[in-house]
C-alpha positions as CSV (number, residue, x, y, z in Angstrom):
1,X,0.0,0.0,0.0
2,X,2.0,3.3,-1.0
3,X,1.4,6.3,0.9
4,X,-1.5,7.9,-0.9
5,X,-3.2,4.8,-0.5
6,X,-2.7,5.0,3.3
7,X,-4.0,8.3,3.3
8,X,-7.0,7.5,2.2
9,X,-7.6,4.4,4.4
10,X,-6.8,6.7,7.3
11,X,-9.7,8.8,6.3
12,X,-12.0,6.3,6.1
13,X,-10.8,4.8,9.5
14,X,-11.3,8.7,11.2
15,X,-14.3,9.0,9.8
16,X,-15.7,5.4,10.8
17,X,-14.6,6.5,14.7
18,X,-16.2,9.7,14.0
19,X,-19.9,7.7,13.2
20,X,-19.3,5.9,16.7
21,X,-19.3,9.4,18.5
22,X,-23.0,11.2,19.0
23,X,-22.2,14.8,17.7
24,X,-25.8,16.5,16.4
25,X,-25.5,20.6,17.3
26,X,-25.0,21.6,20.7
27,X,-23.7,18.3,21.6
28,X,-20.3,18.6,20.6
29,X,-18.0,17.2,23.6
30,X,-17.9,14.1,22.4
31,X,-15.9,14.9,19.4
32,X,-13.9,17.4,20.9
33,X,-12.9,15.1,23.6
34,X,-11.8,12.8,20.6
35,X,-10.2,15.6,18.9
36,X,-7.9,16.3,21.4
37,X,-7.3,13.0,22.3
38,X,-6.3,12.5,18.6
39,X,-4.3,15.5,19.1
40,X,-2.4,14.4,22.2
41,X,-1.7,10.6,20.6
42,X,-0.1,12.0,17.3
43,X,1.9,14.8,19.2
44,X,-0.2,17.8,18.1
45,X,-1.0,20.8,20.3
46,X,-4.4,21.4,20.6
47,X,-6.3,24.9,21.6
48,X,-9.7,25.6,22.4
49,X,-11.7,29.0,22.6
50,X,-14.4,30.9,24.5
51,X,-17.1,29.0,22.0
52,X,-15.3,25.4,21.6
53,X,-14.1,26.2,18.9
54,X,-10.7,23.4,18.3
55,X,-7.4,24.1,16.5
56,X,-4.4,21.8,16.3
57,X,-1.3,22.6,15.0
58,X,2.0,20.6,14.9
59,X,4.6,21.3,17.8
60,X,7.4,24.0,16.8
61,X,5.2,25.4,13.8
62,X,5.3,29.3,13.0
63,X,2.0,29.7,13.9
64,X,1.0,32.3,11.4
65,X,2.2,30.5,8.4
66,X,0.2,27.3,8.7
67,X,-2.2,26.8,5.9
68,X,-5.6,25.8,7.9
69,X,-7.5,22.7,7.1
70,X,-10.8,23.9,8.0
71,X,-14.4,21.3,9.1
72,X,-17.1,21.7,11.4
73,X,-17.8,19.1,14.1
74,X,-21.7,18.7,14.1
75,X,-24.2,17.3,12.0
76,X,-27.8,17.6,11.1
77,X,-29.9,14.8,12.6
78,X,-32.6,13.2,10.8
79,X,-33.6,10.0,10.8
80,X,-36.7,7.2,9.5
81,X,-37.0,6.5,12.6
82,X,-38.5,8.7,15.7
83,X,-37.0,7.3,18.3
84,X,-33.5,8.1,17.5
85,X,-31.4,9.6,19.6
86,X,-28.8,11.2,18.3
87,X,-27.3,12.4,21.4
88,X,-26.4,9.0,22.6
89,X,-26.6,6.7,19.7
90,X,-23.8,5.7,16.9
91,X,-24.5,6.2,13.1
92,X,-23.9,2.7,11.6
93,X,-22.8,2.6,8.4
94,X,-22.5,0.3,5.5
95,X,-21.0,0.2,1.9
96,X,-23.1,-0.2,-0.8
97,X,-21.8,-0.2,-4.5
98,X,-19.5,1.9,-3.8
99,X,-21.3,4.4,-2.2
100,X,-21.0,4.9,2.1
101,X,-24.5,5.3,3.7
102,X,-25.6,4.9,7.0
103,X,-27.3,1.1,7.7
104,X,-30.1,0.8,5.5
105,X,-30.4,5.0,5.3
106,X,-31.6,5.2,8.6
107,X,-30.0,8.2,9.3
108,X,-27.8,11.1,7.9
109,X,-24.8,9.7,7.7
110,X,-22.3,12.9,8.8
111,X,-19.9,13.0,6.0
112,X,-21.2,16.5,6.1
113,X,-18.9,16.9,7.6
114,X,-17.4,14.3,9.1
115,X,-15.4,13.2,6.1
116,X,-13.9,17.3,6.4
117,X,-13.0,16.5,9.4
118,X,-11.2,12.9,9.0
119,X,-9.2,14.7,6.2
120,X,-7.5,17.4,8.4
121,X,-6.7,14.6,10.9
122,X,-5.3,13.1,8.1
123,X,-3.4,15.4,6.7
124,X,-2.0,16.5,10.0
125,X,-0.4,13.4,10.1
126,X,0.7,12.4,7.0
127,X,4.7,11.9,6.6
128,X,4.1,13.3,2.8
129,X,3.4,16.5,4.1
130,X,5.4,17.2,6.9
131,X,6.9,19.9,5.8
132,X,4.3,21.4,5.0
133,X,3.2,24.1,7.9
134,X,-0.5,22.8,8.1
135,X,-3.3,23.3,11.1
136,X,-6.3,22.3,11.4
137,X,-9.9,24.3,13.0
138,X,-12.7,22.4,14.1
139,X,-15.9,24.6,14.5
140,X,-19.1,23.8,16.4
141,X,-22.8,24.0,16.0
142,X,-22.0,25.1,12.3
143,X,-25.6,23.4,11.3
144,X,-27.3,25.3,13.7
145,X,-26.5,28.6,12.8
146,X,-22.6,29.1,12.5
147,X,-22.6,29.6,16.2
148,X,-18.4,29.0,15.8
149,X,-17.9,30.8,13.3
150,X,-19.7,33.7,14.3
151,X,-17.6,33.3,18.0
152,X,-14.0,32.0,16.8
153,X,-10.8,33.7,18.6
154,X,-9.5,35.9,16.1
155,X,-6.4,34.3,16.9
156,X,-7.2,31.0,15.3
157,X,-7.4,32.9,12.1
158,X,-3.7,34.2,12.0
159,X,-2.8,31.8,8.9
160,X,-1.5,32.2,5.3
161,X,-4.6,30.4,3.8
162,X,-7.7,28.3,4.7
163,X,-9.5,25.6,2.9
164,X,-12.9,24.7,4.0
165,X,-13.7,21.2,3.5
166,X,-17.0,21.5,3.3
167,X,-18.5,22.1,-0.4
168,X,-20.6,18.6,-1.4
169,X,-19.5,18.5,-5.5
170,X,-16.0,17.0,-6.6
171,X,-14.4,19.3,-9.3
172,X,-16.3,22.1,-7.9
173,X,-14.2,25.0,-6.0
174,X,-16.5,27.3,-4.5
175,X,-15.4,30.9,-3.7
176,X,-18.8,32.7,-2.6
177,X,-21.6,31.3,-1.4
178,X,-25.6,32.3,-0.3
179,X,-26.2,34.4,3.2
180,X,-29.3,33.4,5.0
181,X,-31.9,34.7,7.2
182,X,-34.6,32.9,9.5
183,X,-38.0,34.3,9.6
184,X,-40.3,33.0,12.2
185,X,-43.7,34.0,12.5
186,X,-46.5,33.1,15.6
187,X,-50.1,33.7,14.1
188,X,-53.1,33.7,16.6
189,X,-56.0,31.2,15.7
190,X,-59.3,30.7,16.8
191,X,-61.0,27.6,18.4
192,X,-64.5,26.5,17.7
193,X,-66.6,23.5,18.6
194,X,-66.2,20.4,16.1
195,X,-69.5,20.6,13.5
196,X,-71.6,18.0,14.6
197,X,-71.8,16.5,11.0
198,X,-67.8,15.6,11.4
199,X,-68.2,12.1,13.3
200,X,-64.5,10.6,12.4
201,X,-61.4,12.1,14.5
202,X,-58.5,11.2,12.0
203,X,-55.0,11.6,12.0
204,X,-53.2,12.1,8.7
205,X,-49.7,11.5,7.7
206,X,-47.4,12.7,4.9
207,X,-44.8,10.0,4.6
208,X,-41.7,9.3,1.7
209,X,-40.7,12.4,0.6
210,X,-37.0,12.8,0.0
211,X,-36.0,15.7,1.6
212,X,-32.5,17.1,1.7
213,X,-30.2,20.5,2.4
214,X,-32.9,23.5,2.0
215,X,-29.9,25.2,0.3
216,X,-28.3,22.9,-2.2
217,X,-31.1,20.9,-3.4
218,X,-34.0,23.6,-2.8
219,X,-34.1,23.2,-6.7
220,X,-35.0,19.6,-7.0
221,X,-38.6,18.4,-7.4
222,X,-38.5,16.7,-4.0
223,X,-41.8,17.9,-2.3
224,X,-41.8,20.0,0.8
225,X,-44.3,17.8,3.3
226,X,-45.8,21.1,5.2
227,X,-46.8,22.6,1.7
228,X,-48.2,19.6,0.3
229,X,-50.1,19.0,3.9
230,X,-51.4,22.3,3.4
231,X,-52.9,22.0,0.0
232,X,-54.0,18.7,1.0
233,X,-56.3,20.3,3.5
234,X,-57.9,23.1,1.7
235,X,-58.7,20.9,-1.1
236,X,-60.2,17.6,1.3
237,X,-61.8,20.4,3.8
238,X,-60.8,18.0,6.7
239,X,-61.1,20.5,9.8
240,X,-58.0,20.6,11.8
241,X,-57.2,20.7,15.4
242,X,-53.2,20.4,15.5
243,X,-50.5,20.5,12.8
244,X,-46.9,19.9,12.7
245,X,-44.6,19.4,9.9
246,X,-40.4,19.6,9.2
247,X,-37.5,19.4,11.8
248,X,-34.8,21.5,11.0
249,X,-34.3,25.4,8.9
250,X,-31.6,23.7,6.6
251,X,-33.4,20.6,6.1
252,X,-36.6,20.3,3.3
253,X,-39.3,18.8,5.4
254,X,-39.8,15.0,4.8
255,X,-43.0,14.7,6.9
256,X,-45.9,16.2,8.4
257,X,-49.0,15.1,10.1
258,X,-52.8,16.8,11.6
259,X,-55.4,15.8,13.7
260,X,-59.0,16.8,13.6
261,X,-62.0,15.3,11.8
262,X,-64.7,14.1,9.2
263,X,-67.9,13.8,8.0
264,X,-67.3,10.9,5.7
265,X,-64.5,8.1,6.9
266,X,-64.3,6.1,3.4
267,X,-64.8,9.3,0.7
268,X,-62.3,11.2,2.8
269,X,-59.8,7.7,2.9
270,X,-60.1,7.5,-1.1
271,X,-59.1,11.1,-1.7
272,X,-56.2,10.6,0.5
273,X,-55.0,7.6,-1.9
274,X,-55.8,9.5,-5.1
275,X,-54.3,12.4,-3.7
276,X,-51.0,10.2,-3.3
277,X,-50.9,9.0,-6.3
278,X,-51.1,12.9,-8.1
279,X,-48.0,13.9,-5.8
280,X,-46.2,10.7,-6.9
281,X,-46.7,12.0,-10.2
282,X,-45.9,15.6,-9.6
283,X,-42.6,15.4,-7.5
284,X,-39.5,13.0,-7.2
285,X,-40.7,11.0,-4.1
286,X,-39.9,7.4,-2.8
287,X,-42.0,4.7,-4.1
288,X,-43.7,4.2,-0.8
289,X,-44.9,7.9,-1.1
290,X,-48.4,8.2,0.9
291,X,-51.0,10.3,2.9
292,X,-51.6,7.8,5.6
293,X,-55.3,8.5,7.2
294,X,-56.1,6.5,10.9
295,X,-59.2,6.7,12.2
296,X,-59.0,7.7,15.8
297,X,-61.1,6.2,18.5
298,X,-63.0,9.9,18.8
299,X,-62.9,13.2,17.1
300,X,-61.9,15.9,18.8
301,X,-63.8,18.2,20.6
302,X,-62.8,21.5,18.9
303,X,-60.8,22.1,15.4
304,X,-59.0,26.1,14.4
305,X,-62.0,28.0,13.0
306,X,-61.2,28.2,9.1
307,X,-58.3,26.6,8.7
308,X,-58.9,25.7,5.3
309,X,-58.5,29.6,4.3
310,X,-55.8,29.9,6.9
311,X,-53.8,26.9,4.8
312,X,-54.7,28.8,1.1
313,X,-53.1,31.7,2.4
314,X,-50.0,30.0,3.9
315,X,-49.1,28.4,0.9
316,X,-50.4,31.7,-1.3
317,X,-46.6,33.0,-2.0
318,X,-43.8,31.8,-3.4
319,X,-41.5,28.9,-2.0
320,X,-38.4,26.7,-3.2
321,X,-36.3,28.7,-5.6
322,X,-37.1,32.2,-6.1
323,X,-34.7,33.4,-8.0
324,X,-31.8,31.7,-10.7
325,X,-28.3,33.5,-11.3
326,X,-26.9,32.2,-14.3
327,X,-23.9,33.8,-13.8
328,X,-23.2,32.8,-10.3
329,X,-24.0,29.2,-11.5
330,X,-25.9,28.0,-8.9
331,X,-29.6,29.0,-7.4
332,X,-30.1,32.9,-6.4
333,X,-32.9,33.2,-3.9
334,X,-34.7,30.9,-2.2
335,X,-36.6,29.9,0.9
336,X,-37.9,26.9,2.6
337,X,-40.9,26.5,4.5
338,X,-38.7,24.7,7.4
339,X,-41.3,24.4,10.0
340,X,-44.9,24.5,11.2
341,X,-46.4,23.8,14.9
342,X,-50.0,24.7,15.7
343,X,-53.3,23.9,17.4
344,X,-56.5,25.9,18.5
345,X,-54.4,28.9,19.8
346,X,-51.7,29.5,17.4
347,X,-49.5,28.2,14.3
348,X,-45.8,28.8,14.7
349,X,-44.0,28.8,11.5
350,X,-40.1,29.1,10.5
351,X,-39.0,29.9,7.1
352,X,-35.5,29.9,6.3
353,X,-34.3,32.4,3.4
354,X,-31.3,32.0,1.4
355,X,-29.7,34.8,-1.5
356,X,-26.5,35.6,-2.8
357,X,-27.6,39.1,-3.1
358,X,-28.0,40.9,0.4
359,X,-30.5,43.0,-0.9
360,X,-32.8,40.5,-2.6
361,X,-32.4,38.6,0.6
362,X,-33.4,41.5,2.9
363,X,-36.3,41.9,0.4
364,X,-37.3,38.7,0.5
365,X,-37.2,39.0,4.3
366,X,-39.2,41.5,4.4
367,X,-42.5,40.4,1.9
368,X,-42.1,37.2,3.4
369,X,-42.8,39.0,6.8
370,X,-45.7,41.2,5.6
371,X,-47.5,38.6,4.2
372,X,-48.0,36.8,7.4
373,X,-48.6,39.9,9.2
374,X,-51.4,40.6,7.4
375,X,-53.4,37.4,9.7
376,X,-51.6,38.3,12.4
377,X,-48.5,37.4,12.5
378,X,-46.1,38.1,14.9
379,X,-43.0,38.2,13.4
380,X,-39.1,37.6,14.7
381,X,-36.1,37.8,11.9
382,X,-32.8,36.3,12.9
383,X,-29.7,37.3,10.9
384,X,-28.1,34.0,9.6
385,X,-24.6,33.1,8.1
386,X,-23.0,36.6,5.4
387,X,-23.2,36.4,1.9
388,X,-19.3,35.5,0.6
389,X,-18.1,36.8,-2.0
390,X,-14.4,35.9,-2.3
391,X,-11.5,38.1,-2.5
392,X,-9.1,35.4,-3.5
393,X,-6.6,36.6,-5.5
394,X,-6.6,35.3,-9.5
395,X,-3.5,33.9,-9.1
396,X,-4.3,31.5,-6.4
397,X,-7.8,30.4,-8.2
398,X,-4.9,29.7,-11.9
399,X,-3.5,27.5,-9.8
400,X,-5.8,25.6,-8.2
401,X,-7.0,25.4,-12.0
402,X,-3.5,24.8,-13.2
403,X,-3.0,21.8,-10.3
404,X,-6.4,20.3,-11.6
405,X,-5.8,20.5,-14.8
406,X,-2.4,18.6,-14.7
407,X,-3.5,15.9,-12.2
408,X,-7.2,14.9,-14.1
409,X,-6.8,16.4,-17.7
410,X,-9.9,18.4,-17.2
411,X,-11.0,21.5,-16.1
412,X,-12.7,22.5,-12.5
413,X,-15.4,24.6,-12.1
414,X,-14.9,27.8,-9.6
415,X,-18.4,28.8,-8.9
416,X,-20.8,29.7,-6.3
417,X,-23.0,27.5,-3.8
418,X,-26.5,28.2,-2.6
419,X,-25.8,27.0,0.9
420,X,-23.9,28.6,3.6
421,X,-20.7,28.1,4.7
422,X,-18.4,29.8,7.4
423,X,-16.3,31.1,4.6
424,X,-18.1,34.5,4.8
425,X,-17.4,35.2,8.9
426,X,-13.6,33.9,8.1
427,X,-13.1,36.4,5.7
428,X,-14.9,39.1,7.9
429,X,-12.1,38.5,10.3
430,X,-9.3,38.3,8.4
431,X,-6.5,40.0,6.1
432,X,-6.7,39.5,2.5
433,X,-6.0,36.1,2.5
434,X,-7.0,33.0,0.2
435,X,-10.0,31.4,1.4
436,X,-11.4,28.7,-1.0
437,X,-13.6,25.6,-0.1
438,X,-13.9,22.2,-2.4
439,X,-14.3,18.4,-1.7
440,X,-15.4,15.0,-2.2
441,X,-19.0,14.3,-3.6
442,X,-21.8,13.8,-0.9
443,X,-25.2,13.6,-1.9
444,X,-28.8,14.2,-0.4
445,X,-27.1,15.8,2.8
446,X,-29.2,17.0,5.4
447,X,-31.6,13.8,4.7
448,X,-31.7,10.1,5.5
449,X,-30.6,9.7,1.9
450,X,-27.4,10.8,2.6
451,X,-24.6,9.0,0.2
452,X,-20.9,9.8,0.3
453,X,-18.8,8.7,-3.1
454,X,-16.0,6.7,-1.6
455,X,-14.6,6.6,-5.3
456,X,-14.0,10.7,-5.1
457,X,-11.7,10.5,-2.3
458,X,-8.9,9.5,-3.8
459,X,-8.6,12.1,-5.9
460,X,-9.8,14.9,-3.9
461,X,-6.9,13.8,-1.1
462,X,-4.9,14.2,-4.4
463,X,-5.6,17.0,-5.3
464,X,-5.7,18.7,-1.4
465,X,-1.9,17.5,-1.0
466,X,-0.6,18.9,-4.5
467,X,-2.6,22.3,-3.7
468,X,-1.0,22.3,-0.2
469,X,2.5,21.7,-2.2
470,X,1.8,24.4,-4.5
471,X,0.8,26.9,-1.7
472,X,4.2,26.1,0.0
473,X,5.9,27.4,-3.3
474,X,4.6,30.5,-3.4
């Protein structure tokens, strides 16, 4: 086995321990524990900040010159099953055709971005790059808001170059990506008794959509399960007494489910299965794609007074991708309906807004906002990760083409991505330097689905060392 080889064995072995550890945001201490414990085996000095933030860097380094290596240590939980706990249980994993996935996609499986992570290791300790000044920073609860980012000891920063290895697309090298903004919106409802003619309670599920990253694959015909809950009510005229759909702002909501009642069992049972059937059609579900309907053992005694019209309006504007940039290469505006709790009092609702532009996202923001406040919506807008807009030098981005180029005898693509990354707070606090994010191919993160390309990672270890070489040089 020659050293390449080893290299990327040593990733796969990192990020197999990695799977073993629970680390969903806000519970990172498990990792970090292993971090430094990684750290303390392999001779590396390891810091922590104020936020938990980790950087190692090898003994006797000039600080200030070390290229950083740069991953966050949490990852979104979702999961087929309900009774997952990600904050004590392992993500098993298995190989299927080549791909990695966690055991029968039960889970998300963490190479985003676990696999970022089990490369710096790497890298830190690989004997073909030793002399190479290299560090690597760890961030936390990036999937929760870029709470580590945001926080990071400016100190960390002091570095000739960082390289985020978190981008999802092999041959892509991304150098600006989407700022976001969460909207969230409480909107009073009104209770009234059940009409006497609705005799069934029922409970009614949306199950076997695909979901995925809100940001990233907002532009896939996947279904968002509160929308299509939504239309599913106005058009059966079901009454409603509680709702609830989606998990997470960066996730596309898999599933939703209501309560509330009837007038006729069967008719109401039929529509359900005919109504599947036109979504199947309509969007790129799973197979098993349904709107489940159980007949409860009672109706409720009270369902939100018009809820039919309060679900026409919800769903009235305009969702998923708002806005294309062709140049940028990637989608320009979006949002995703993340979220939605509510019974006979009050819906809460989250929407999570994405844009490359900081003015079409404030703009979007804002309408988005209006619109709910015109039922009463009381409405609180959290300022998410920056927009990032580059300011790598063309030089560095020729080489990183040139190194391509001469390793795969094809070209990269240097483009935007419609997600966030922690690029845009990095370059905030820092002196012109290169910051430039690219890595193996991951798909469907943020989803049960989740896939990792085990035949990319050769390359893409490849092409991270001769960059690293090339960076020396200059």
């Amino acid at each position: 086995m020659n050293n390449q080889e080893q290299s990327v064995r040593r990733i796969y072995e990192f990020f197999a321990d990695i799977c073993k550890i629970p680390h969903p945001s806000f519970h990172c201490e498990q990792i970090r524990k292993h971090i430094e414990h990684t750290a303390m085996i392999h001779g590396l000095e390891y810091r922590e900040d104020a936020a938990g933030n980790v950087r190692l860097d090898r003994k006797n380094s000039i600080y200030s010159q070390a290229i950083a290596l740069q991953a966050h240590m949490d990852m979104v939980p979702q999961s087929t099953d309900p009774d997952f706990d990600f904050t004590v249980q392992p993500i098993e994993i298995e190989t299927v055709n080549g791909i990695l996935q966690s055991k029968n996609q039960k889970t998300t499986l963490g190479a985003d971005n676990g696999i970022g992570m089990a490369t710096a290791l790497t890298a830190m300790i690989d004997e073909d790059l030793k002399d190479i000044p290299l560090c690597a920073i760890f961030t936390v609860d990036e999937e929760s808001g870029m709470h580590g980012a945001k926080n990071i000891d400016q100190a960390f920063l002091e570095c000739k170059a960082i390289i985020n290895l978190d981008s999802e697309t092999w041959g892509d090298i991304i150098i600006g990506c989407a700022g976001g903004m969460r909207l969230e919106s409480k909107i009073p409802m009104q209770q009234q008794p059940l009409p006497a003619n609705c005799r069934f309670g029922v409970k009614v599920s949306c199950k076997g959509l695909k979901g995925g990253h809100s940001g990233v694959d907002i532009h896939l015909n996947r279904g968002n399960a509160i929308l299509i809950m939504l239309d599913f009510i106005s058009e059966s005229c079901a009454k409603v007494s509680t709702i609830k759909g989606g998990t997470l702002p960066n996730a596309i909501p898999r599933s939703a489910e209501f309560t509330g009642a009837v007038s006729d069992f069967e008719r109401f049972k039929k529509f359900a299965e005919e109504y599947s059937l036109k979504i199947r059609k309509e969007f790129d579900t799973f197979d098993d794609f349904a709107i489940e309907v159980e007949l409860l053992d009672r109706p409720p005694e009270y369902c939100i007074e018009n809820f039919g019209h309060t679900a026409l309006f919800l769903k009235s504007t305009r969702y998923g991708v708002v806005a294309e940039n062709e140049c940028r290469g990637c989608v320009a505006t979006s949002n995703n309906f993340a979220t939605l709790r509510g019974d006979t009092n009050s819906l809460d609702l989250l929407i999570s807004i994405r844009s490359i532009s900081n003015i079409d996202r404030a703009n979007l923001t804002r309408t988005m906002a209006e619109h709910y406040a015109k039922i009463g919506g009381e409405n609180i807008i959290t300022e998410g990760c920056p927009v990032w807009e580059s300011t790598t030098s063309a030089d560095f981005l020729n080489m990183l083409s040139d190194t391509f180029r001469e390793l795969f005898d094809r070209e990269c693509e240097i483009k935007y991505i419609h997600a966030g990354l922690e690029c845009g707070y990095f370059q905030s606090k820092t002196e012109n330097i290169p910051i430039v994010s690219f890595g193996p191919t991951i798909h469907n993160p943020h989803s049960p689905s989740e896939r990792f390309e085990l035949a990319t990672l050769k390359d893409f270890y490849e092409f991270l060392s001769k960059v690293l070489q090339n960076i020396l040089k200059k």
